[in-house]
ZARO-202240 format. One record per residue (C-alpha): x, y, z. Coordinates in steps of 0.05 Angstrom, whole numbers, plus 32768, in hexadecimal, padded with zeros to 4 digits. Layout:
<pts>
XYZ...
</pts>
This chain:
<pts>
83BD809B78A683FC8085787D83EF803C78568416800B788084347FDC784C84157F91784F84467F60786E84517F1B783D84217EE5786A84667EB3786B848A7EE87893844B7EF878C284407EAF78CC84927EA578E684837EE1790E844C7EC8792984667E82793384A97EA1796284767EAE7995844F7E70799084897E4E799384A17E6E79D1845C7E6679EE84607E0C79DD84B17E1079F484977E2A7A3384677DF77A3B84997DBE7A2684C67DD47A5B84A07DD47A9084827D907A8984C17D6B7A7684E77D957ABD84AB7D7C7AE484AB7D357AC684FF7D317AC484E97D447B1384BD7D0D7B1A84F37CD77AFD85337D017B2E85087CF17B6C84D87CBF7B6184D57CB37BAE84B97CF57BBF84787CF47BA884447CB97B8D843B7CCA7B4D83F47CA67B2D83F07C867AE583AB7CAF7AD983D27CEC7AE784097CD87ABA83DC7CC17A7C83C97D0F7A88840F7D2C7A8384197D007A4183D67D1E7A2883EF7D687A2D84307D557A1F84187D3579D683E47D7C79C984207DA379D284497D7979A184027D78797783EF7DC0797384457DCF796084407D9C792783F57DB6790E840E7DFD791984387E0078D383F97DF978B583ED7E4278BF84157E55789383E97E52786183B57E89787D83C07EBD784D83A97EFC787783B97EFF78BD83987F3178E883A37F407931836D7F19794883807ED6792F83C67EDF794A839F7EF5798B83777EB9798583AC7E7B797383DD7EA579AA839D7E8E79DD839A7E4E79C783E47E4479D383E47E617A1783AC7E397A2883D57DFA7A1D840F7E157A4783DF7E197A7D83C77DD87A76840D7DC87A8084177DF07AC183D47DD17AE083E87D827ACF842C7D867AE584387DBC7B1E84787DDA7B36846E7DBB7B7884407D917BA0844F7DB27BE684007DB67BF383F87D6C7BDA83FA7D207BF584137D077BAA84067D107B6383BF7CEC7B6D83A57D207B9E83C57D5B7B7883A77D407B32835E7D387B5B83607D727B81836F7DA47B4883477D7E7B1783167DB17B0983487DE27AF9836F7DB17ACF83287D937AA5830F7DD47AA4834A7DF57A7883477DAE7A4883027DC67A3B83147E077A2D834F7DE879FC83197DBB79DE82E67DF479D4831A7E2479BD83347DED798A82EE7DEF796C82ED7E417966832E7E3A7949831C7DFF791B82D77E2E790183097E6F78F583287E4F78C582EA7E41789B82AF7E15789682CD7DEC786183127DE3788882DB7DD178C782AC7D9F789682F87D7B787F82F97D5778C582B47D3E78C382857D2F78F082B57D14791982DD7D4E793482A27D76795382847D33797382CD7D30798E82CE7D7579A282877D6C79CC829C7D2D79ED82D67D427A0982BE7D7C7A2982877D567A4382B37D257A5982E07D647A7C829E7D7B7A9D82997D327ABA82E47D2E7AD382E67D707AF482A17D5D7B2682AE7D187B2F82E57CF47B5282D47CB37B35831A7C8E7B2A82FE7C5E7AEB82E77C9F7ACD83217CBA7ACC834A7C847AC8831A7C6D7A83831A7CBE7A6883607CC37A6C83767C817A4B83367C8D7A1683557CD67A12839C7CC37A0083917C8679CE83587CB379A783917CF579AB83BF7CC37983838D7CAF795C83777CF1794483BF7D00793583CE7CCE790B83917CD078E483837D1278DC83D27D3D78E584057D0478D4841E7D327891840E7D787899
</pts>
């Protein structure tokens, strides 16, 4: 077999960020068509503030994981199965995208009955996103993992308990408290741990 010359890590990484970056556009679009649909004909369909907080949520890890994604440029090696890996983590987020804000709510009363009604599907793939996260978080090394403290996997295990909750339980101040809790902790985390990359 002929030695395949090594490719500088700064080039794979822009390689690899085109299609991450298609993968978050994607996922950008389709939130801000559904939402610019929301605010074009407010009339047609309810639309329900827990719902909303929801939308903001996905709307601020898509922003999150673009922002924290330059920090991959300084994995030295790249191998297929990290690219593999952060290319599932991104299309996980696009499908959290397609299940909080669908193309159309022909089956549904409103926004509230869509958002309780497919809420398994919905919590179900932020789990994924949250236990993925972790994965990711431990490829990168224990010590990059210890840097966030004890914090980040107590975060980690909440929230997907928390997902578990919302997905059997139609409780309105659950969900109403997760998603508020979920949103104000998101910025927090943000701004504490990924204001300067």
């Amino acid at each position: 077999m002929p030695n395949t010359p090594v490719a500088d890590s700064s080039q794979v990484f822009l390689h690899v960020r085109v299609l991450l970056g298609m993968i978050v556009s994607l996922g950008l679009a389709h939130l801000l068509r559904q939402f610019a649909r929301i605010a074009e004909h407010p009339r047609d369909k309810r639309v329900y503030p827990v719902h909303l907080l929801w939308v903001l949520s996905v709307f601020l890890f898509l922003l999150h994981f673009w922002w924290w994604e330059f920090r991959l440029s300084a994995v030295v090696t790249w191998t297929f199965n990290l690219y593999l890996f952060v290319a599932l983590y991104a299309l996980l987020l696009y499908l959290l995208c397609v299940f909080v804000l669908p193309d159309s709510l022909h089956d549904y009363a409103d926004y509230r009955d869509y958002y309780y009604s497919r809420r398994r599907w919905f919590f179900g793939m932020l789990a994924a996103v949250y236990a993925v996260d972790y994965v990711d978080t431990l490829l990168k090394g224990v010590q990059y993992l210890h840097g966030f403290g004890a914090e980040y996997p107590a975060r980690n295990v909440l929230h997907i308990a928390a997902c578990l909750v919302a997905m059997t339980t139609r409780n309105a101040y659950f969900h109403a408290t997760f998603a508020v809790l979920a949103v104000l902790y998101q910025l927090s985390w943000i701004v504490r741990q990924f204001e300067v990359i």
